[in-house]
N, CA, C and O atoms as CSV, one atom per row, in Angstrom:
chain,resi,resn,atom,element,x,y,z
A,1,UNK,N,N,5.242,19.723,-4.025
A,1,UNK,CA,C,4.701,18.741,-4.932
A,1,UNK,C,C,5.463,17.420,-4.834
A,1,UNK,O,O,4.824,16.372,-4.749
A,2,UNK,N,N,6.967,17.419,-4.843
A,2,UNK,CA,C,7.484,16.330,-4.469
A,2,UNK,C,C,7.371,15.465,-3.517
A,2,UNK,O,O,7.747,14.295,-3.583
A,3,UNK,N,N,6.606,16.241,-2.156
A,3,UNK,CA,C,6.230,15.516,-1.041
A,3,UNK,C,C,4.887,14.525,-1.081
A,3,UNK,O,O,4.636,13.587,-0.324
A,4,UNK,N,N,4.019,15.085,-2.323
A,4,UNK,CA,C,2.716,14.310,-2.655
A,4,UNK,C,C,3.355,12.873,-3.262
A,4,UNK,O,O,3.006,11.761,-2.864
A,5,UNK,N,N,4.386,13.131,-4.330
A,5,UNK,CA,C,4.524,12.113,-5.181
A,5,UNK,C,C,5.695,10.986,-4.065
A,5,UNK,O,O,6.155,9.872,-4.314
A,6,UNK,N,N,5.790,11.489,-3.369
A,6,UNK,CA,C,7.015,10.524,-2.578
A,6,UNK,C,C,6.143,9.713,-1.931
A,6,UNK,O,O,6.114,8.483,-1.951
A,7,UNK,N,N,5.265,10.651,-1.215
A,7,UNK,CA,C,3.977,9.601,-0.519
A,7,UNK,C,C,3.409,8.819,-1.036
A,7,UNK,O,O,3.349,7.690,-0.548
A,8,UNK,N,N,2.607,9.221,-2.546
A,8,UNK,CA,C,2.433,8.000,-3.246
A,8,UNK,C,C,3.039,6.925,-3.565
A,8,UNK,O,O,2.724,5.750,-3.377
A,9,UNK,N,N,4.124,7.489,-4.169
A,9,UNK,CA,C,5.337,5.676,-4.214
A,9,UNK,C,C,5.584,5.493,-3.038
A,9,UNK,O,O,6.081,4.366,-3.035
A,10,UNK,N,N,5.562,6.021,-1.554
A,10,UNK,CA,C,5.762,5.098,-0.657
A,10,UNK,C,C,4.476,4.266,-0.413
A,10,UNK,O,O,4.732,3.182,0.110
A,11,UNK,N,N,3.273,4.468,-0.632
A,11,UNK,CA,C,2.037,3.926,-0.864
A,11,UNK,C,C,2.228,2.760,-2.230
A,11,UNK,O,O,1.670,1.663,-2.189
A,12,UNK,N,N,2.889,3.093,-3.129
A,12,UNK,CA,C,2.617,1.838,-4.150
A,12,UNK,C,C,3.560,0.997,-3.430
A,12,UNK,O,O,3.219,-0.181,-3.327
A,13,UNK,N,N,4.422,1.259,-3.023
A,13,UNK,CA,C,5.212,0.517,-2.429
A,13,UNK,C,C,5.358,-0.576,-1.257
A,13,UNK,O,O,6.061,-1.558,-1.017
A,14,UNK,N,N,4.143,0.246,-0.571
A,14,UNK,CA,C,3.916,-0.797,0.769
A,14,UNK,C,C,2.612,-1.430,0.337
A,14,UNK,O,O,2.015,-2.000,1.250
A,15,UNK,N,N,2.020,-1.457,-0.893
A,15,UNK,CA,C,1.013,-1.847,-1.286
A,15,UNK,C,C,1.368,-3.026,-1.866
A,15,UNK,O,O,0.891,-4.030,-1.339
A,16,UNK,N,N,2.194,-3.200,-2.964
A,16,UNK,CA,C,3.345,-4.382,-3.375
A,16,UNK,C,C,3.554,-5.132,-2.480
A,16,UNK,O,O,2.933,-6.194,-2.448
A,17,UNK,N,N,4.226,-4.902,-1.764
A,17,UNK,CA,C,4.938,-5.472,-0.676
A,17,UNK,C,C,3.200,-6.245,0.126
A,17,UNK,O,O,3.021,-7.450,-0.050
A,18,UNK,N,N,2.426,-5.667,0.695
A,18,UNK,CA,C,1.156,-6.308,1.523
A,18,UNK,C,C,0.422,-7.581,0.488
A,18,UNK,O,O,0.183,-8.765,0.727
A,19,UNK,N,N,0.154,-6.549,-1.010
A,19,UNK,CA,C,0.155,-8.388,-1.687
A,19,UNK,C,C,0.855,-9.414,-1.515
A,19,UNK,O,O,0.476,-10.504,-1.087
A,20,UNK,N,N,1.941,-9.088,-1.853
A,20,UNK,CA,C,3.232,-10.612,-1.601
A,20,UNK,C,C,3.363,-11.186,-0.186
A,20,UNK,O,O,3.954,-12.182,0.232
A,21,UNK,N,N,2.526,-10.116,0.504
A,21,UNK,CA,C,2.364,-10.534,2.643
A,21,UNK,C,C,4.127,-10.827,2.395
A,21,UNK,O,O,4.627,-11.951,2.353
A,22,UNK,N,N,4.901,-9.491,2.246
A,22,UNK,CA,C,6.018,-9.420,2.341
A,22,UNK,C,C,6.578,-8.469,3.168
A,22,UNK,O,O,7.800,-8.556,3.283
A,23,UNK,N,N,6.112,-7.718,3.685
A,23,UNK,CA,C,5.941,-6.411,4.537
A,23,UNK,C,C,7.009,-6.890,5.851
A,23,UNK,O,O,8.072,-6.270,5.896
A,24,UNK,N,N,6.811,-7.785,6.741
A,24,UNK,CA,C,7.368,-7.892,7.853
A,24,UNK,C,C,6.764,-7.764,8.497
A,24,UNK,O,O,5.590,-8.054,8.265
A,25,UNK,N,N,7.264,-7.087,10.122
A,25,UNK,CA,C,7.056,-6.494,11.049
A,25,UNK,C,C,7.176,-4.783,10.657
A,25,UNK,O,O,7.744,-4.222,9.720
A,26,UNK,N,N,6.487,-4.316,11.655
A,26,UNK,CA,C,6.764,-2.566,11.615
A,26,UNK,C,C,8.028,-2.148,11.186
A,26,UNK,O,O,8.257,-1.522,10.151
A,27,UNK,N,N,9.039,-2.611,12.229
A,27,UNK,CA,C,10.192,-2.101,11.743
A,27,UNK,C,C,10.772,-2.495,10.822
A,27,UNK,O,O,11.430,-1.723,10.125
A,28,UNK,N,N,10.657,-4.266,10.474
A,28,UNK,CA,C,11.324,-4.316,8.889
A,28,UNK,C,C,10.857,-3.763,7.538
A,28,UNK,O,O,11.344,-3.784,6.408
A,29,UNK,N,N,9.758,-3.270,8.059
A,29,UNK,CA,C,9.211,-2.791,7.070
A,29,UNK,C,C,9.770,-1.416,6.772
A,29,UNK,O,O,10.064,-1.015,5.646
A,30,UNK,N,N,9.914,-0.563,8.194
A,30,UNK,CA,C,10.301,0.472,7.874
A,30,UNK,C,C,11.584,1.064,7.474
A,30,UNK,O,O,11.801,1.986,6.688
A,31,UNK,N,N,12.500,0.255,8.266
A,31,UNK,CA,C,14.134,-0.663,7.818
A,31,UNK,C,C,14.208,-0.487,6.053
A,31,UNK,O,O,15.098,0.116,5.453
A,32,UNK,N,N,12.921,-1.243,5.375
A,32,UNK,CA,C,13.222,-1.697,4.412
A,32,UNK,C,C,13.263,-0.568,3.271
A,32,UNK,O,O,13.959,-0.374,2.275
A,33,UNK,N,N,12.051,0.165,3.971
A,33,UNK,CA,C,11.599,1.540,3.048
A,33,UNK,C,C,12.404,3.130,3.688
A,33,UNK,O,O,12.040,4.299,3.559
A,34,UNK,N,N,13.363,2.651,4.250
A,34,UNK,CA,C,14.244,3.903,5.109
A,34,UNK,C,C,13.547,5.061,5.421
A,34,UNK,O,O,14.039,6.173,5.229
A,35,UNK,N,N,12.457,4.892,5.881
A,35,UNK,CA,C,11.644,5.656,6.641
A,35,UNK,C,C,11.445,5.395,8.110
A,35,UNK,O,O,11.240,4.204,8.340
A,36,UNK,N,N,11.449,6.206,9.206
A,36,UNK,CA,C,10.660,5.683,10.398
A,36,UNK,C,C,9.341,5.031,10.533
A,36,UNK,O,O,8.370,4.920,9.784
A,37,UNK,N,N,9.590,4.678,11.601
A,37,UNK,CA,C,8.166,3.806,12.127
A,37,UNK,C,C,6.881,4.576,11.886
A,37,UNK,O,O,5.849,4.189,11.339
A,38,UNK,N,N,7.183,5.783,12.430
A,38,UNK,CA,C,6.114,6.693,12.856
A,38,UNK,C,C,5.543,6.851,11.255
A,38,UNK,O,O,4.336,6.826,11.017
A,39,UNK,N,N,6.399,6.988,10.374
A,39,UNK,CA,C,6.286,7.453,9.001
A,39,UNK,C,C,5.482,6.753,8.198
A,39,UNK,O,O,4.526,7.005,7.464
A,40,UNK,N,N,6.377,5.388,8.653
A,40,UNK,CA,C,5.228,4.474,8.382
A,40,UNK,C,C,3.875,4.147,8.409
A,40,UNK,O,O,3.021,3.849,7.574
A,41,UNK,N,N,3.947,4.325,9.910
A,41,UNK,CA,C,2.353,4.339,10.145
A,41,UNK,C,C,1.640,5.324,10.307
A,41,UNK,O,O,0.521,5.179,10.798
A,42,UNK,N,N,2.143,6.648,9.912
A,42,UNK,CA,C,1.287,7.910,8.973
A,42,UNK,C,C,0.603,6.982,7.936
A,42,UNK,O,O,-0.568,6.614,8.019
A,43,UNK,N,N,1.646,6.579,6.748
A,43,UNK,CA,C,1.174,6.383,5.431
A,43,UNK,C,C,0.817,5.345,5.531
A,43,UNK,O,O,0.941,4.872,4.401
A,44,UNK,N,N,0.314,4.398,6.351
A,44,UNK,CA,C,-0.673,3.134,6.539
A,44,UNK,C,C,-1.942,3.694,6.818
A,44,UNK,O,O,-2.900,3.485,6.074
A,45,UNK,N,N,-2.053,4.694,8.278
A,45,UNK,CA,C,-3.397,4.972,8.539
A,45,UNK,C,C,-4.080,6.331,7.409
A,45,UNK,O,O,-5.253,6.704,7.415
A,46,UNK,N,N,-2.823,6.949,6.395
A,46,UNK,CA,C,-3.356,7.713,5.041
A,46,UNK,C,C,-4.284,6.652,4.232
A,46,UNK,O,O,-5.432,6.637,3.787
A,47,UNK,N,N,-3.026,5.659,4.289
A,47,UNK,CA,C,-4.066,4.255,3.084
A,47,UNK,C,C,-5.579,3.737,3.557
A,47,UNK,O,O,-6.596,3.494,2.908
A,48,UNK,N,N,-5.242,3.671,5.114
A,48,UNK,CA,C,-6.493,2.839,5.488
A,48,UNK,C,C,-7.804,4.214,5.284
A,48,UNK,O,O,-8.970,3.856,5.117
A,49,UNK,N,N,-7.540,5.379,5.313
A,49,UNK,CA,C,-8.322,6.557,5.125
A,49,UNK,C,C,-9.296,6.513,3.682
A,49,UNK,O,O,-10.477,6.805,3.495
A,50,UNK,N,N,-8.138,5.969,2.702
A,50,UNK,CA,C,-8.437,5.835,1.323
A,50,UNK,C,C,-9.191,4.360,1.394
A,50,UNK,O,O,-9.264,3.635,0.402
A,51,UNK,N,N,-9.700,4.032,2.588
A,51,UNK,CA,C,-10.375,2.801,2.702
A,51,UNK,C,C,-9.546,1.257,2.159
A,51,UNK,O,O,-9.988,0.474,1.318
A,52,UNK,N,N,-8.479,1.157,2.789
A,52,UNK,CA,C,-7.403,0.392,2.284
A,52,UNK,C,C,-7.450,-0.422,3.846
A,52,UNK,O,O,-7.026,-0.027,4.932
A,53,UNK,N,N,-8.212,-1.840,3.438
A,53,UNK,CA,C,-8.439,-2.596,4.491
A,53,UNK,C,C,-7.100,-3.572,5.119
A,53,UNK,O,O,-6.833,-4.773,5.073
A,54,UNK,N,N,-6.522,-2.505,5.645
A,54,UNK,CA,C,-5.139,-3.151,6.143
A,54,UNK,C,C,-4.887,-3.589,7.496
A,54,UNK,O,O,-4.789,-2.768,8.408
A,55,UNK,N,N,-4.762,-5.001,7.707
A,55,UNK,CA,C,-4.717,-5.287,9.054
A,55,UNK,C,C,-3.089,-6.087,9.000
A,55,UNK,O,O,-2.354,-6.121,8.013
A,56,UNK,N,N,-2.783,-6.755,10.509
A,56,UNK,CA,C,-1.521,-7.440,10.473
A,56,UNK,C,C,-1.661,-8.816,11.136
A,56,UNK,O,O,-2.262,-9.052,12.184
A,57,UNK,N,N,-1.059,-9.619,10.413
A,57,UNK,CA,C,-1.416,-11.214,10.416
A,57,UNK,C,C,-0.285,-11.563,11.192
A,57,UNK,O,O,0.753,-11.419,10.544
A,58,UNK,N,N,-0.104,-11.992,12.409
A,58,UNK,CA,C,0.893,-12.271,13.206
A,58,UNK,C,C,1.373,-13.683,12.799
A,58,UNK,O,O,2.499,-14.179,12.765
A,59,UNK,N,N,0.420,-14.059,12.567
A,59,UNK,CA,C,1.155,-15.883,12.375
A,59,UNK,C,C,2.265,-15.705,11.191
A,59,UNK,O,O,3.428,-16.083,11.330
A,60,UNK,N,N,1.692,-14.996,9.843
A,60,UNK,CA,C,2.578,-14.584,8.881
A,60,UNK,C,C,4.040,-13.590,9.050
A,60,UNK,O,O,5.154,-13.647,8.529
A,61,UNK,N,N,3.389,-12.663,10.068
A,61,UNK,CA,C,4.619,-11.615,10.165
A,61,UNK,C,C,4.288,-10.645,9.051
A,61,UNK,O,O,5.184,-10.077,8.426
A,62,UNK,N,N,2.981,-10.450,8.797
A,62,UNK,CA,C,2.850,-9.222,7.691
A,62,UNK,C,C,2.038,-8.590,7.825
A,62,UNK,O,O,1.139,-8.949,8.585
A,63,UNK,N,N,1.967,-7.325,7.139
A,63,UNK,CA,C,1.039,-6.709,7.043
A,63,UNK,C,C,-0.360,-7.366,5.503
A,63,UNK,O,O,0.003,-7.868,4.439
A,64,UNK,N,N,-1.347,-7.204,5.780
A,64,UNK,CA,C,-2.198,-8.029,4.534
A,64,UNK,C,C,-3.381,-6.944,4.439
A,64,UNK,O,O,-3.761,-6.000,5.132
A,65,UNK,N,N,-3.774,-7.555,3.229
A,65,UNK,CA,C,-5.025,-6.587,2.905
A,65,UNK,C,C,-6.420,-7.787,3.074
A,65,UNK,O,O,-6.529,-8.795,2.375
A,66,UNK,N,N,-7.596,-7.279,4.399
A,66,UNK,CA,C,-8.746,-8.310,4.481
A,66,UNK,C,C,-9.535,-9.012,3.261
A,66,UNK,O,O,-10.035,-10.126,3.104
A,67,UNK,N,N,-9.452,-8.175,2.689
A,67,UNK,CA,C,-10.329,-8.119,1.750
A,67,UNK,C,C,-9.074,-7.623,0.056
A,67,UNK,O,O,-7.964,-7.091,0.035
A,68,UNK,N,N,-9.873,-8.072,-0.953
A,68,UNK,CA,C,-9.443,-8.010,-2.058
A,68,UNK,C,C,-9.661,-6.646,-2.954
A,68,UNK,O,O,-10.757,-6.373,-3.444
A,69,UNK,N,N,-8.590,-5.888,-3.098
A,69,UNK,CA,C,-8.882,-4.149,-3.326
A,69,UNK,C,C,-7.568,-4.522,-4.493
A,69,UNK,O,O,-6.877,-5.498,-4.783
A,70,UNK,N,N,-7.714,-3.173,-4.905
A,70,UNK,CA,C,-6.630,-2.303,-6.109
A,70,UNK,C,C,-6.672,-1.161,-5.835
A,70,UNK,O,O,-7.628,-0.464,-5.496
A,71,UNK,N,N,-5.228,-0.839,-6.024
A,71,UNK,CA,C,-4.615,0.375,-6.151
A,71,UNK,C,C,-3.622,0.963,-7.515
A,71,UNK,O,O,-2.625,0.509,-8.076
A,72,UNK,N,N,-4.489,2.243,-7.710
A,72,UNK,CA,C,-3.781,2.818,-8.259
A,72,UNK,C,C,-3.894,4.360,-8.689
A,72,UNK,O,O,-4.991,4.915,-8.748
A,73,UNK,N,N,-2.991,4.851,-8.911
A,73,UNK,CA,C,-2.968,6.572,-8.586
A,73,UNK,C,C,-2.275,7.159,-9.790
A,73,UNK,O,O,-1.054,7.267,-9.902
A,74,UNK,N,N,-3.091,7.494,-10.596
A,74,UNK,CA,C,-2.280,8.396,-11.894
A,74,UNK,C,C,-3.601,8.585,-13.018
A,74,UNK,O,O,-4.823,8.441,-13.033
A,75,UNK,N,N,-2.800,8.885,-13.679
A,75,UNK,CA,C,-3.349,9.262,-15.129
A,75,UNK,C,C,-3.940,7.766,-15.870
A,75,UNK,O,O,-3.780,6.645,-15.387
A,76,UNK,N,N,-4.605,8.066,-17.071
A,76,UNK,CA,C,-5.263,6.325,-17.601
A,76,UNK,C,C,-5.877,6.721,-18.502
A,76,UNK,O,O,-6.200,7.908,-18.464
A,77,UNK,N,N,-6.237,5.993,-19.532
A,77,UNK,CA,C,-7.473,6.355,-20.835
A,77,UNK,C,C,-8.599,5.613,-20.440
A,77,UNK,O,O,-8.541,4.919,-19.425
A,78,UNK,N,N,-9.673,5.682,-21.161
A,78,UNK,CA,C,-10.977,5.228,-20.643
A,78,UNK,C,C,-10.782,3.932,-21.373
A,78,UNK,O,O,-11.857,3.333,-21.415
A,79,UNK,N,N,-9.865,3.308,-21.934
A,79,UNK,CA,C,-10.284,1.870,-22.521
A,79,UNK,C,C,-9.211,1.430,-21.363
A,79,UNK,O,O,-9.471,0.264,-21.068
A,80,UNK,N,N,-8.332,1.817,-20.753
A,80,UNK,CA,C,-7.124,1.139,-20.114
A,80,UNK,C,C,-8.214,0.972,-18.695
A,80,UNK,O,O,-8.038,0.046,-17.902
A,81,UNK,N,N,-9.334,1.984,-18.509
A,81,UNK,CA,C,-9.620,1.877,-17.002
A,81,UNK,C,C,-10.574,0.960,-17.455
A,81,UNK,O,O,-10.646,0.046,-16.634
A,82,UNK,N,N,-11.440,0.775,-18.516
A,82,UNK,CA,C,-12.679,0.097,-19.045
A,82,UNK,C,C,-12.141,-1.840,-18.897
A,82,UNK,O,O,-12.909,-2.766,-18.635
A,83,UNK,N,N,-10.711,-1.935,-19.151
A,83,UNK,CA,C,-9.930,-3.005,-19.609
A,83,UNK,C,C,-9.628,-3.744,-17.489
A,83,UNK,O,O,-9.774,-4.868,-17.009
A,84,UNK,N,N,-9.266,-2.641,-16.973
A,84,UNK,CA,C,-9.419,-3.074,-15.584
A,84,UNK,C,C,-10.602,-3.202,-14.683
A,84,UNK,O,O,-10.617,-3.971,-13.722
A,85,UNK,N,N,-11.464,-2.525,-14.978
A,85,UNK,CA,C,-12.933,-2.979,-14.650
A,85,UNK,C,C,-13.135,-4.773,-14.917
A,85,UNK,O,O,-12.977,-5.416,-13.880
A,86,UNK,N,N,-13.299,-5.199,-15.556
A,86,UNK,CA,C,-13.297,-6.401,-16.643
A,86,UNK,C,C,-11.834,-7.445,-15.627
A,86,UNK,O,O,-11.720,-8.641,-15.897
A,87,UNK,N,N,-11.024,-6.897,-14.712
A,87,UNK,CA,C,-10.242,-8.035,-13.905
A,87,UNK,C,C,-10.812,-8.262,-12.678
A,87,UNK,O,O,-10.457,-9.173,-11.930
A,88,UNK,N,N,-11.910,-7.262,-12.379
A,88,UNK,CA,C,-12.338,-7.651,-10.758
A,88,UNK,C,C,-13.330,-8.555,-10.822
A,88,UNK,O,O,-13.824,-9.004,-9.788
């Protein structure tokens, strides 16, 4: 079970990071999150699975999202999810 929830925060994590187009390169990225490369780009092509339009912007040096998405993975009440409907 711990291996689900690690994946996820490494997912909120590189998700943060792709808004702010703070990510880096592969390896600083992976540098940053003390994971390997490879690891990395498991849990990129997991995200892009979850339809997480992730490409890499060379002029920037980041990883970015094409298109304008949200993420998020947990528990919620129906006025908290009703209240985020209402930001897109």
């Amino acid at each position: 079970m711990n291996v689900i929830i690690k994946h996820i925060e490494l997912m909120e994590r590189i998700d943060q990071l792709i808004r702010m187009q703070a990510t880096g390169n592969s390896a600083e990225l992976a540098s940053r999150l003390k994971i390997s490369k490879t690891k990395l780009y498991r849990i990129i092509n997991i995200m892009k699975k979850l339809n997480a339009p992730i490409d890499y912007n060379v002029s920037i040096q980041s990883f970015v999202y094409v298109e304008e998405v949200g993420f998020k993975f947990g528990f919620y009440t129906k006025e908290m999810y009703s209240q985020e409907l209402n930001l897109f």
